[in-house]
C-alpha positions in Angstrom: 153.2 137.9 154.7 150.5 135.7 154.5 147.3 135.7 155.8 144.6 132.5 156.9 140.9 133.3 156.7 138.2 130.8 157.9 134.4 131.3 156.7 131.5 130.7 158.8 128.1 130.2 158.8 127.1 129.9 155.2 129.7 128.2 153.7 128.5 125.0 155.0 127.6 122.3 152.2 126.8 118.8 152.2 130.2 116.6 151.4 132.8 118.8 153.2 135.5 117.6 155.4 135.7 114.4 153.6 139.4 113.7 153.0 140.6 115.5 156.8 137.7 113.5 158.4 139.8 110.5 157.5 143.3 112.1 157.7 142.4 112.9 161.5 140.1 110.5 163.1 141.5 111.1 166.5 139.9 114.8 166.4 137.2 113.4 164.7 136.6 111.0 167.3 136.9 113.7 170.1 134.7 115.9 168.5 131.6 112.9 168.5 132.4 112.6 172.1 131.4 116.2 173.1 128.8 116.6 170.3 126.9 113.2 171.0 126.5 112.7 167.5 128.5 112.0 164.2 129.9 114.8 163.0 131.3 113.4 159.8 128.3 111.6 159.1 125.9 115.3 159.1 128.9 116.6 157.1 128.8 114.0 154.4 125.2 112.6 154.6 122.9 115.8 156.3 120.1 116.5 155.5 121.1 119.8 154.8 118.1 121.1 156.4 119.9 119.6 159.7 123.3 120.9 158.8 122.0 124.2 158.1 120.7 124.9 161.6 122.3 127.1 163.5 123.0 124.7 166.5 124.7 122.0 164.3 126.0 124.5 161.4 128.8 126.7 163.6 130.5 123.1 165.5 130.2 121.3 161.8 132.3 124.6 160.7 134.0 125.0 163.3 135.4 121.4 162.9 136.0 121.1 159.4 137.6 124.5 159.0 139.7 123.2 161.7 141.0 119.9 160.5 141.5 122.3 157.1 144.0 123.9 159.5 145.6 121.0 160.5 145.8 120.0 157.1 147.7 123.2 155.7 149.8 123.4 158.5 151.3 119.8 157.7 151.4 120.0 153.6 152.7 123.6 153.7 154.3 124.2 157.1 153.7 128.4 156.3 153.3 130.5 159.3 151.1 133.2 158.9 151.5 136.7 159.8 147.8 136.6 160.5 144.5 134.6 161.2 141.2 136.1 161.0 137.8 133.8 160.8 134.4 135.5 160.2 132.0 135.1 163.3 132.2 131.8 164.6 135.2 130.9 162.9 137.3 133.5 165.3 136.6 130.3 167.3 138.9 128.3 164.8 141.4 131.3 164.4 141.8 131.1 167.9 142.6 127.8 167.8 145.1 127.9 164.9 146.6 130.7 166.6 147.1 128.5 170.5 144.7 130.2 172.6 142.5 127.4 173.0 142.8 123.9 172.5 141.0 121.9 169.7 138.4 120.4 172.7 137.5 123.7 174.6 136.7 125.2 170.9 134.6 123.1 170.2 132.7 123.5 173.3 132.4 126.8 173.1 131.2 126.9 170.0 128.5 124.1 170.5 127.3 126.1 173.5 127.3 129.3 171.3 125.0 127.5 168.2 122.7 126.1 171.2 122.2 129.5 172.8 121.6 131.7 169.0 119.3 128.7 168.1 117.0 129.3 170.7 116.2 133.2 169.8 112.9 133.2 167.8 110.7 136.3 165.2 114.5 137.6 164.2 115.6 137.5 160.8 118.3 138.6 158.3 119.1 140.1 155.1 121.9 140.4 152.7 122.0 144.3 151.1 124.4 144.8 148.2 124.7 148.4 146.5 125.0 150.6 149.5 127.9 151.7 151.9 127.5 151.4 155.8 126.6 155.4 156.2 123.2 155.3 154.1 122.1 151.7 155.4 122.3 153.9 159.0 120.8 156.8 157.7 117.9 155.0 156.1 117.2 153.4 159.2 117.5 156.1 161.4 115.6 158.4 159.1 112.8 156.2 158.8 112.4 155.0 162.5 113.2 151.7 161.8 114.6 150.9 165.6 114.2 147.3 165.5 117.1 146.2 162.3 120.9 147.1 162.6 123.8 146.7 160.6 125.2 143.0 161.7 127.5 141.8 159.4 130.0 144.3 157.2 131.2 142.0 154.9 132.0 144.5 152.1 131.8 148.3 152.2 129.1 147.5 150.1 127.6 144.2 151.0 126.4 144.6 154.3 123.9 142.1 156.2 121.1 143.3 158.6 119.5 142.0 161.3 116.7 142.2 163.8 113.1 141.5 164.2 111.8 139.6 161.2 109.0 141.3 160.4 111.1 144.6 160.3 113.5 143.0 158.2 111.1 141.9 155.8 109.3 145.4 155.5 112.6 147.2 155.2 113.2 145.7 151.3 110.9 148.1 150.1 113.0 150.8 151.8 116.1 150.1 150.6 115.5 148.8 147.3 113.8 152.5 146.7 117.3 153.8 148.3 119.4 152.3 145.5 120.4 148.7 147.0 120.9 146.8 143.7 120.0 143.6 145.8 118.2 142.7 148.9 117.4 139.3 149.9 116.1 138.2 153.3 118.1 134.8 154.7 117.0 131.8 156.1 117.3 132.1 160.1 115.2 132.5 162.3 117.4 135.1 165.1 118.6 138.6 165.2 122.4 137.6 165.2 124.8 139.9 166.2 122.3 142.7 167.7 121.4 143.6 171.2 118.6 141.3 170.9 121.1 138.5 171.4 121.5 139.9 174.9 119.7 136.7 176.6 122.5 134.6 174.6 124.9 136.8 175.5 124.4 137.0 179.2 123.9 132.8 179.3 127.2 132.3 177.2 129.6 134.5 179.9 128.6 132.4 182.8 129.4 129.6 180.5 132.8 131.1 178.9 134.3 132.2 182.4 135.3 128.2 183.0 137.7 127.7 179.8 141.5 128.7 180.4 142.8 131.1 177.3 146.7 131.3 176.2 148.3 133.2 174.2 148.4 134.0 170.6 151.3 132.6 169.3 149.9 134.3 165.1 148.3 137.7 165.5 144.3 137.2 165.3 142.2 139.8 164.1 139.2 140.6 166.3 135.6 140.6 164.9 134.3 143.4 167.3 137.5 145.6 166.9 138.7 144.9 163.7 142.4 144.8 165.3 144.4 142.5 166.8 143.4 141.1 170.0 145.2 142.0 172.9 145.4 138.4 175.0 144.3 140.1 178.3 141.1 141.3 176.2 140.2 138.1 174.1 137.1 136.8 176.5 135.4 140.0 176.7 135.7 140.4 173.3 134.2 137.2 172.6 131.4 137.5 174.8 130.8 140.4 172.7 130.7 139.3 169.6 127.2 137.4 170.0 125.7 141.1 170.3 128.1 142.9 168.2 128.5 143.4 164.2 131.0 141.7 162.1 133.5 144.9 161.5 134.6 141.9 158.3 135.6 144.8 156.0 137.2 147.2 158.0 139.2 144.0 159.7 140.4 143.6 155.7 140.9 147.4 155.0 143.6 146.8 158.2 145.2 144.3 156.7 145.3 146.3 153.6 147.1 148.9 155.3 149.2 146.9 157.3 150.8 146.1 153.5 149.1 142.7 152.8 147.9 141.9 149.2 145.1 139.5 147.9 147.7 137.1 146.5 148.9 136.3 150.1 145.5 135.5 151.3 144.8 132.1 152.1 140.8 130.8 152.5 140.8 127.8 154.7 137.6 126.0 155.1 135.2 123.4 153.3 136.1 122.2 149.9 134.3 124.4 146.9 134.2 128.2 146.0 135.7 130.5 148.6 133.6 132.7 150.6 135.4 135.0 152.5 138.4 135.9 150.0 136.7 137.5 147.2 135.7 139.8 150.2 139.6 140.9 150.4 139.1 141.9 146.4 136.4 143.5 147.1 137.0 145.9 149.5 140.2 146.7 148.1 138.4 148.1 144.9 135.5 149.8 146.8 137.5 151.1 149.7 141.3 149.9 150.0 142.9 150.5 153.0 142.9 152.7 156.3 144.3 155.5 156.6 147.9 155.3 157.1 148.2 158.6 159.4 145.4 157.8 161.3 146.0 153.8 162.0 149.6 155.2 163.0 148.3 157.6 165.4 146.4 154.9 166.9 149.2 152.7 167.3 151.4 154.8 168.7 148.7 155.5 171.8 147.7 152.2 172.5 151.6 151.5 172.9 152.0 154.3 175.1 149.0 153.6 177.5 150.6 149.9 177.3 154.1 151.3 178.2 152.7 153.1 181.3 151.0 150.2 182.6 153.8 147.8 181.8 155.7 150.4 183.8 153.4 151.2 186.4 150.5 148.8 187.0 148.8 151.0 189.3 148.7 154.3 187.6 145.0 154.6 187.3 143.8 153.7 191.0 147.4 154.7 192.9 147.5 151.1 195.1 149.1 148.2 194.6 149.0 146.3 191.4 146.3 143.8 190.3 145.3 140.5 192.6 144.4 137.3 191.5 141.2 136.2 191.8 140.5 132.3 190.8 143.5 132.8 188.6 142.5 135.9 186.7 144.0 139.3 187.0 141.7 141.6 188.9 142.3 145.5 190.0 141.1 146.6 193.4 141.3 150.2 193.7 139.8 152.3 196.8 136.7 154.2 195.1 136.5 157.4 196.7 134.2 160.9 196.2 136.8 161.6 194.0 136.9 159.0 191.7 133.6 157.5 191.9 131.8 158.0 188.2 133.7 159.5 185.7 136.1 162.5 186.5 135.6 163.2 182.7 131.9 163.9 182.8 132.9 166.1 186.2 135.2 168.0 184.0 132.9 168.6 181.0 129.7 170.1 183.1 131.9 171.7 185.8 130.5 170.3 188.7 132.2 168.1 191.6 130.7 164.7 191.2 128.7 162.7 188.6 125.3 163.2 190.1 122.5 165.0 188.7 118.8 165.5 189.6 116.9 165.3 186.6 113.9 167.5 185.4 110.6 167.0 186.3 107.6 168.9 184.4 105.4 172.2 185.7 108.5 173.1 187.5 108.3 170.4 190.2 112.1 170.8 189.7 111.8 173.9 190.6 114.3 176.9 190.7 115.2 176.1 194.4 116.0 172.7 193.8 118.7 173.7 191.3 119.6 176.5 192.9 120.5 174.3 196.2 122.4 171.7 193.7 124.3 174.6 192.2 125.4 175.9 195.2 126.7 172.0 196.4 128.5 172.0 193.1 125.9 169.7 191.6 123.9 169.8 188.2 120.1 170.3 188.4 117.3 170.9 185.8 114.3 173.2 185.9 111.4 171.6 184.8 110.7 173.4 182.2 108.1 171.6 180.5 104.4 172.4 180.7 104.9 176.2 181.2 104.5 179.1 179.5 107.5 180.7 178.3 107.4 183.7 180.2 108.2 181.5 183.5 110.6 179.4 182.1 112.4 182.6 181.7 111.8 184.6 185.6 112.7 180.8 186.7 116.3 181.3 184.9 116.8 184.5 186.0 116.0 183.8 189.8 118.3 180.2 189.3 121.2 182.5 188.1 121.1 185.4 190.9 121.2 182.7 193.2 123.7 180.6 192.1 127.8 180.6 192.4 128.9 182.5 189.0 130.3 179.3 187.8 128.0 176.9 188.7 126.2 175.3 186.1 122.4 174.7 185.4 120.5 173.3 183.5 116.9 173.3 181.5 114.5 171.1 180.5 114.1 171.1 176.6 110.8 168.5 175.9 109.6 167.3 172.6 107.0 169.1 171.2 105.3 166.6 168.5 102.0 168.3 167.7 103.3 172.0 168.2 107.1 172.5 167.3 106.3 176.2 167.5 107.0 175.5 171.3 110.1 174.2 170.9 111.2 177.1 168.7 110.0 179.4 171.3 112.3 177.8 174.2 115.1 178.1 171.8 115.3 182.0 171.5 114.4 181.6 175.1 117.5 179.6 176.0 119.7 181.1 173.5 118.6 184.8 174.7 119.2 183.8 178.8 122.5 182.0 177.7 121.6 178.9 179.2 124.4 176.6 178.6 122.8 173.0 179.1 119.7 171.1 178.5 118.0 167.8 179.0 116.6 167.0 175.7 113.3 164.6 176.7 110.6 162.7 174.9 112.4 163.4 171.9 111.8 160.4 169.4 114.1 162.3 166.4 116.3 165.1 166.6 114.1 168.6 166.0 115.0 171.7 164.0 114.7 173.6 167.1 117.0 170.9 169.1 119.4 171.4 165.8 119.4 175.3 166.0 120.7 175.1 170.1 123.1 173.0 169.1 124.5 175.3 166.4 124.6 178.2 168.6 128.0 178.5 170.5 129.9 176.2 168.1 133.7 176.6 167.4 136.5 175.5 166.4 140.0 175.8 168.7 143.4 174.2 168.2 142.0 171.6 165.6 139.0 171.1 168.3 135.6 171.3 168.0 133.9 172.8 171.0 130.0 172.7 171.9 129.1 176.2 173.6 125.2 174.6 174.5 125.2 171.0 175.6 122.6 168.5 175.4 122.1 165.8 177.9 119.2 163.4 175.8 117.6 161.0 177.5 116.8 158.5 176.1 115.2 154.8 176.7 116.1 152.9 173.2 119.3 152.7 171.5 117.9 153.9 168.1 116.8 157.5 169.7 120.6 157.5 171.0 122.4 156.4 167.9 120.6 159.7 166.7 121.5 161.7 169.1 125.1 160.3 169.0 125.2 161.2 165.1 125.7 164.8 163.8 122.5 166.8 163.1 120.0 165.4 160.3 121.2 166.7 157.3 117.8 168.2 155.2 117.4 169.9 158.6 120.5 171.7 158.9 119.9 172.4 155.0 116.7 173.8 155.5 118.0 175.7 158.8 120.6 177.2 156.6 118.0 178.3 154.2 116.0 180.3 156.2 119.2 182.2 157.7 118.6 180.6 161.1 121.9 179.3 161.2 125.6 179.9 159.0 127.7 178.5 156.9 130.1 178.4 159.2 127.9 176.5 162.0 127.2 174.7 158.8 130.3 173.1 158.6 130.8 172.5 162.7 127.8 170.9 162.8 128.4 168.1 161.0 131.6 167.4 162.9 130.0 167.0 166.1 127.3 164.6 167.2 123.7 166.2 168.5 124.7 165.1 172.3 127.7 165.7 174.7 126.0 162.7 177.0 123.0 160.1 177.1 121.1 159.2 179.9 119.8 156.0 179.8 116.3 155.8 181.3 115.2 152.9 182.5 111.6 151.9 184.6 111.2 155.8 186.0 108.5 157.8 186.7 106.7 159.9 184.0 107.3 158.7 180.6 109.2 155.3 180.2 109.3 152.6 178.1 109.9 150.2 181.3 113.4 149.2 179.7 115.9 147.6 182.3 119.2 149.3 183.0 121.4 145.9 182.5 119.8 145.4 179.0 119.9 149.4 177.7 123.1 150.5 179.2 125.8 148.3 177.1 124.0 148.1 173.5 124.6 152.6 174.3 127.9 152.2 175.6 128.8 150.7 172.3 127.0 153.2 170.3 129.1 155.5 172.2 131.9 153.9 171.7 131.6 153.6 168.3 130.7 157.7 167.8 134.0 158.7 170.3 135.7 157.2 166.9 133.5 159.2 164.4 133.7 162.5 166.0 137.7 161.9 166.8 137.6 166.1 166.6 135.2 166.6 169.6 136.1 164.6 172.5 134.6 162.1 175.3 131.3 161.3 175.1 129.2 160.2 178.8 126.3 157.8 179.0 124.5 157.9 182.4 121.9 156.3 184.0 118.1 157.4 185.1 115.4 155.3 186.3 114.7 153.3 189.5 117.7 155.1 191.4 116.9 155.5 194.8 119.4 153.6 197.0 123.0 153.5 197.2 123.0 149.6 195.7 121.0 150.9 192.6 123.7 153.8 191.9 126.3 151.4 192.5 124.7 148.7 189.8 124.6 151.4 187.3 128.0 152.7 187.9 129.7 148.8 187.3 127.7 148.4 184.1 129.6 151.4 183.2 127.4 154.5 183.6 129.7 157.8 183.9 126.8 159.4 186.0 123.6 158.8 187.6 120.6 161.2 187.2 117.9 161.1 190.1 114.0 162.1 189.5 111.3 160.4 191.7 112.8 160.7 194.4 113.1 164.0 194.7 109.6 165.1 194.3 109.7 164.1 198.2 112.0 167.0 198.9 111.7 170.7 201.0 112.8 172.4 197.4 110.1 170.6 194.9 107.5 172.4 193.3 104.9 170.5 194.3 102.1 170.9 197.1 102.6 169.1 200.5 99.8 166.7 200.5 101.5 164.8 197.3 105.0 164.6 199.7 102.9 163.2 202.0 101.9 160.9 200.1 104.7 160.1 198.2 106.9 159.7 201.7 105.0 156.3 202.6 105.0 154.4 199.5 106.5 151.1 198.6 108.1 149.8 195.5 104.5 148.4 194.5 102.5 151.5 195.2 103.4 152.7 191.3 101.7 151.8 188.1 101.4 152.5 184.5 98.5 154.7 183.3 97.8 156.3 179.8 99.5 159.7 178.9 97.4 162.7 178.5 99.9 164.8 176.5 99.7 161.3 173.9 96.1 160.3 174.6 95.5 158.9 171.1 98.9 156.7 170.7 98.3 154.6 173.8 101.5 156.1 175.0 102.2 155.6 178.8 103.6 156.8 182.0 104.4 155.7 185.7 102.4 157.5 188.5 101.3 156.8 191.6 98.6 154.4 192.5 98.4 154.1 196.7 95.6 155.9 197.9 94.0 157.3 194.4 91.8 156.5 191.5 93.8 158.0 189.0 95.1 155.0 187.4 92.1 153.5 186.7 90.4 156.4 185.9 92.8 157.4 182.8 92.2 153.7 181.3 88.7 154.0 181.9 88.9 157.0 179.5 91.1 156.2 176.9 88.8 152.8 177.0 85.7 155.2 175.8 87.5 156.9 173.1 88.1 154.1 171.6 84.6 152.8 172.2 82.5 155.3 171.0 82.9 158.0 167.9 81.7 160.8 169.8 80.9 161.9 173.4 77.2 162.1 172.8 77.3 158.2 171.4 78.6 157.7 175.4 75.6 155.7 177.2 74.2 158.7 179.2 74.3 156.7 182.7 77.7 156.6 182.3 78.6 159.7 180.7 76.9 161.6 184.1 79.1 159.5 186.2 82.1 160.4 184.7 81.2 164.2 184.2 80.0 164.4 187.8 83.3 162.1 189.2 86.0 162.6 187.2 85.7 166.5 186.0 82.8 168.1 188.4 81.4 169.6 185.5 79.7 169.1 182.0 81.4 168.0 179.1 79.8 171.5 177.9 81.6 173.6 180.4 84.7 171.4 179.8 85.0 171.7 176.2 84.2 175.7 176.7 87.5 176.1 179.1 89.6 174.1 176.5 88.2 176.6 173.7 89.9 179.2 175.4 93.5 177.5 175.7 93.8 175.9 172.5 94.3 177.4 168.9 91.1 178.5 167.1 92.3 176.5 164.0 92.5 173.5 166.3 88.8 174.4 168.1 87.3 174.5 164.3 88.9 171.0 163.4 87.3 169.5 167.0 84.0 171.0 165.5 84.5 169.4 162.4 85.4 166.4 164.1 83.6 164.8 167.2 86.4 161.9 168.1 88.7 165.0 167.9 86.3 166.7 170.2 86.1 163.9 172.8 89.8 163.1 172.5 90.5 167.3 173.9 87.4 167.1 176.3 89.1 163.8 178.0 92.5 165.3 177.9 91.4 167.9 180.2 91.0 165.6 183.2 94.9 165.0 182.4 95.8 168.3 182.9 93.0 168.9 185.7 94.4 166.0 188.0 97.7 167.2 187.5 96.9 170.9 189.0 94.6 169.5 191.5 98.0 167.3 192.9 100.7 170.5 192.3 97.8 172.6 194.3 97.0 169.7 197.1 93.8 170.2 196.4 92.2 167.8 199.1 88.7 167.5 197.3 90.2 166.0 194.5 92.9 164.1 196.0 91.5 160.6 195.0 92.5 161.6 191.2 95.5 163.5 191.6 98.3 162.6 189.0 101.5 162.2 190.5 104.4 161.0 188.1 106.5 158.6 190.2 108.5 155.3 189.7 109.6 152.6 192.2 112.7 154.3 193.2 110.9 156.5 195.9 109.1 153.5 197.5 112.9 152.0 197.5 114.1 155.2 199.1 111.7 154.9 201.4 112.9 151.9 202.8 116.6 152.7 202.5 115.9 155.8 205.0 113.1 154.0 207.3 114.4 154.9 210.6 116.5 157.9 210.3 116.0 161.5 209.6 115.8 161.3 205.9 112.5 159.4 206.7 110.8 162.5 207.1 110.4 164.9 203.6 110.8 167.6 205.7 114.2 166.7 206.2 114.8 166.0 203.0 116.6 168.2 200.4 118.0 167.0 196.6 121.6 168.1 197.1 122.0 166.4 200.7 120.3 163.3 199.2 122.6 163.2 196.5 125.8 163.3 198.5 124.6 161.4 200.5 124.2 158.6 198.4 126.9 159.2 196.5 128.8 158.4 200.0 127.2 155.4 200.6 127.5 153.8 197.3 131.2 154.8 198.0 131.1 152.4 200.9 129.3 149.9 199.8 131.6 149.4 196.0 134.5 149.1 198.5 133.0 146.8 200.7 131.7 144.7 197.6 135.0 144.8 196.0 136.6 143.6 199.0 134.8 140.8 199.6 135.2 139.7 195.9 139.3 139.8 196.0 139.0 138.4 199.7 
């Protein structure tokens, strides 16, 4: 059985195409036409700078490889058992194979070189030496969030991507890790990464107007590294600007699928072949999939075929799929019921996919879970900012209260400066049996986070199950790829070690990742990194995707969605991008059961959208790090910048002009900096107290943080003196709300509780998908 491969970008070299160029002039002559320039003449005469850009490199291949097609087809008249083209020449195996014509290829593929030319500061780099699993490790381990794999060429050849000067610095990194070669390429985009997304996005509007057939040869998808399935080929193209070249594991298919490198067949420009010796090489450094496994697989996408061949409305019980402008599209009524993922439902025991998140100093207090417990609803106690003693009377009085099979959850925040904290909430949580967290603020996975996990671990009827659960949320796709890996190994060593953990957990750790779910969270109150939902959620999806398939032993993985939900067409955004659940926070803050005072739900119930803005973080004064709060009717805002803008100004608080320093001592803290720096004394550490001492920017930096934590008690207090700086974390969903409600009875907080809010919103998104989806299939 033989098997056509076409290279792509990077084989191109001046001179190629020469003898098809003349042996088809009437594709030639087409191709001119939609280009609006000679294709043969770049070919043959360049420069090769020119040919070597990305907008005129993937047509130029894409043409050549073709006519090379057209050319083997006539002088050998072999049909292939299969066609496989690396990155943009899938374009030309899709051709070869029938599903687009010679023209519409080409188009695509000019649009597709104009759109990836366009990105700018992204870069590339070939790394030979090291297999896929410690190119991920070495950028996870190192915080390297801004390079991922691209291109898997080899299981040992293996091409990053991402922003340039990342890629650039990274050499050092991997060269000390044992890569025998690393060397940085000449383009100027982050191909196949998420930071493709703009591409992306403009090439679907773009690729929806092309008619696909179907594959008369069997082409191997990039993104999948199996066969495409016709009704599947567009999306999968779409995602291939964004997502890596699976080249090896595509070969380690074919491999298993009984093909050998003598029946491998390059197809492309004249010279040394590119993609073949790729076939020889993974065969020696990896051979082929399993056969077992591959089999398995087989067998259950036939069956789920076989039951939708059979039954085309299985999943949604109505009628089988309309046509809408041609295309197949499935209209299903969404209902309580199925609205979400039932999965997710199933997992966390509750009724619908709808959670209210945790806000800190127990503003999520006991009462508000306790009222989502009893509607069948997961809440979390915010649990960060207090002592550990009433993290632990808030669990007990959330499960006296609560239906004996409700669950609950707790807040578990990153503690960067003191882990001891951490530790603490751990025996805490492990101690009260508490059988869900929301892991927050966590840039890496934590010893402490590690331990939970561990706890409640086994193994049942070739399953792993996860006693504790961990929600993380998340606002980058690095900090999820961690948390959708299994636990950091020189941490589970070292837990191991100190007889924190067994062997036994050991061994079950590694075979499950860190998180049961991910919450993506977007532009929300508190911390954020002001991500949007449309460009975070997929890039996670895939990572979860892509860890459902590592951790084949443990079951479905969720990603949900957090961050600027406060209306039923927000929830309903989310949900088609394909959240599995929605977490709430703002907006309820503005609730009976929040544990805050009544002058900040007064305040908070007549905001707008624009009545929020970013101000620095006290808890991480000295990184710049900020958060959302609110800015209608108080000086806080400005007040934390003016701060932070004097720490970095002056080395110590008596360098601060003394004007000034009496304004701020008499306005902002109603005290000295004296008395000030006497209270922290008493709250801190006397190691830490000693090193302030030592240290006068220290000094200053603890001194200034106080009015953090001061404008934060005065607001949970409703202190009315102080109301101008009161610190109120809060995003743009609750001005959103706000409107939604104007006019009903929800307008009042008074009226307002987190469970009825939920369901109620849930309801309306219900009615608002179907009337959406309605009009769509008209």
């Amino acid at each position: 059985m033989k098997v056509f491969m076409f290279p792509g970008q990077g084989a191109q070299r001046l001179g190629m195409g020469h003898d098809t160029f003349i042996r088809f002039k009437d594709r030639v002559e087409q191709a001119d036409d939609i280009l609006g320039y000679r294709i043969s003449t770049l070919c043959q005469d360049g420069p090769i700078e020119k040919l070597s850009q990305t907008e005129y490199t993937q047509p130029a291949l894409y043409v050549v490889n073709s006519l090379a097609w057209l050319k083997q087809m006539e002088d050998e008249e072999e049909t292939p058992g299969y066609l496989l083209g690396h990155s943009v020449s899938e374009y030309v195996a899709l051709y070869a194979s029938g599903v687009l014509d010679f023209a519409s290829g080409l188009k695509l593929v000019a649009k597709r070189g104009a759109l990836m030319s366009q990105a700018r500061g992204g870069g590339m780099a070939a790394v030979l030496g090291l297999e896929a699993g410690a190119i991920e490790d070495i950028l996870r381990n190192e915080g390297v969030g801004d390079v991922f794999a691209a291109n898997f060429n080899t299981p040992r050849q293996i091409v990053l991507s991402g922003r340039r000067e990342a890629i650039v610095d990274a050499e050092e990194l991997f060269l000390k890790a044992g890569a025998s070669h690393y060397k940085v390429l000449p383009v100027s985009g982050a191909f196949h990464t998420p930071f493709m997304e703009g591409a992306r996005a403009q090439f679907a509007g773009f690729f929806e107007t092309f008619e696909f057939g179907t594959q008369k040869v069997s082409v191997i998808s990039n993104v999948t590294a199996r066969p495409h399935r016709d009704a599947d080929i567009k999306t999968r193209m779409i995602e291939q600007i964004t997502a890596p070249v699976r080249w090896s594991e595509s070969l380690r298919y074919l491999l298993a699928k009984g093909v050998a490198f003598a029946d491998t067949v390059e197809i492309g420009p004249d010279g040394p072949p590119v993609v073949r010796p790729m076939f020889k090489r993974t065969e020696l450094e990896a051979g082929p999939l399993d056969a077992g496994d591959l089999a398995a697989e087989e067998a259950a996408a036939k069956a789920s075929e076989e039951v939708h061949s059979e039954n085309p409305a299985v999943e949604t019980g109505t009628e089988p799929p309309k046509k809408l402008n041609g295309a197949n599209f499935s209209f299903g009524q969404v209902t309580m019921e199925n609205i979400g993922s039932r999965a997710f439902c199933d997992a966390f025991g509750v009724r619908y996919p709808y959670v209210s998140g945790a806000m800190y100093q127990g503003i999520a207090s006991a009462a508000m879970v306790v009222r989502m417990g009893k509607a069948g609803l997961l809440g979390f106690f915010g649990a960060a900012g207090l002592p550990t003693s009433a993290i632990g009377t808030a669990i007990r009085e959330i499960r006296a209260q609560v239906p004996a099979d409700a669950p609950f959850g707790v807040n578990f925040i990153a503690h960067l400066n003191r882990p001891y904290l951490e530790d603490d909430l751990t025996d805490l949580l492990l101690e009260e049996g508490v059988g869900i967290v929301e892991a927050s603020a966590f840039m890496e996975v934590t010893q402490a986070l590690v331990r939970y996990r561990a706890k409640g671990l086994r193994a049942e009827n070739g399953k792993v199950l996860a006693g504790n659960k961990i929600i993380a949320k998340v606002s980058r796709p690095d900090v999820a790829a961690q948390f959708l890996s299994a636990a950091p190994e020189p941490l589970v060593e070292k837990l191991l070690k100190e007889g924190l953990i067994t062997a036994e957990e050991v061994d079950l750790l590694r075979k499950v990742p860190m998180a049961d779910a991910i919450c993506v969270e977007s532009d929300s109150g508190g911390h954020t990194d002001q991500g949007m939902p449309f460009a975070l959620i997929p890039p996670i999806l895939k990572l979860r995707d892509e860890a459902e398939q590592r951790f084949k032993d443990f079951g479905k993985l969720f990603v949900g969605a957090a961050g600027g939900i406060g209306t039923p067409e927000a929830v309903a955004a989310v949900l088609v991008l394909g959240a599995d659940f929605i977490v709430t926070g703002s907006i309820n803050q503005c609730t009976v059961e929040a544990g805050t005072s009544d002058a900040v739900k007064d305040m908070l119930e007549g905001i707008n959208v624009y009545d929020t803005a970013y101000a620095p973080s006290g808890e991480m004064f000295e990184l710049g790090s900020k958060i959302q709060v609110l800015k209608k009717g108080v000086f806080f805002p400005a007040r934390a910048e003016k701060l932070v803008a004097l720490y970095r100004q002056s080395e110590s608080l008596e360098a601060i002009d003394p004007r000034l320093r009496g304004q701020i001592e008499d306005r902002y803290f109603g005290r000295s900096f004296e008395d000030v720096f006497e209270e922290v004394a008493r709250s801190y550490p006397a190691a830490e107290i000693e090193r302030a001492e030592k240290m006068p920017k220290h000094k200053m930096a603890l001194v200034f943080k106080r009015y953090y934590r001061d404008t934060t008690d005065w607001a949970l207090k409703g202190d009315m003196a102080r109301k101008v700086d009161f610190q109120v974390h809060c995003g743009p969903a609750q001005g959103a709300f706000n409107q939604w409600v104007a006019g009903t009875d929800l307008a009042s907080w008074r009226n307002r509780h987190a469970d009825t809010i939920g369901l109620h919103m849930l309801e309306q998104t219900v009615d608002l998908l179907n009337r959406r989806l309605s009009v769509l299939v008209g």
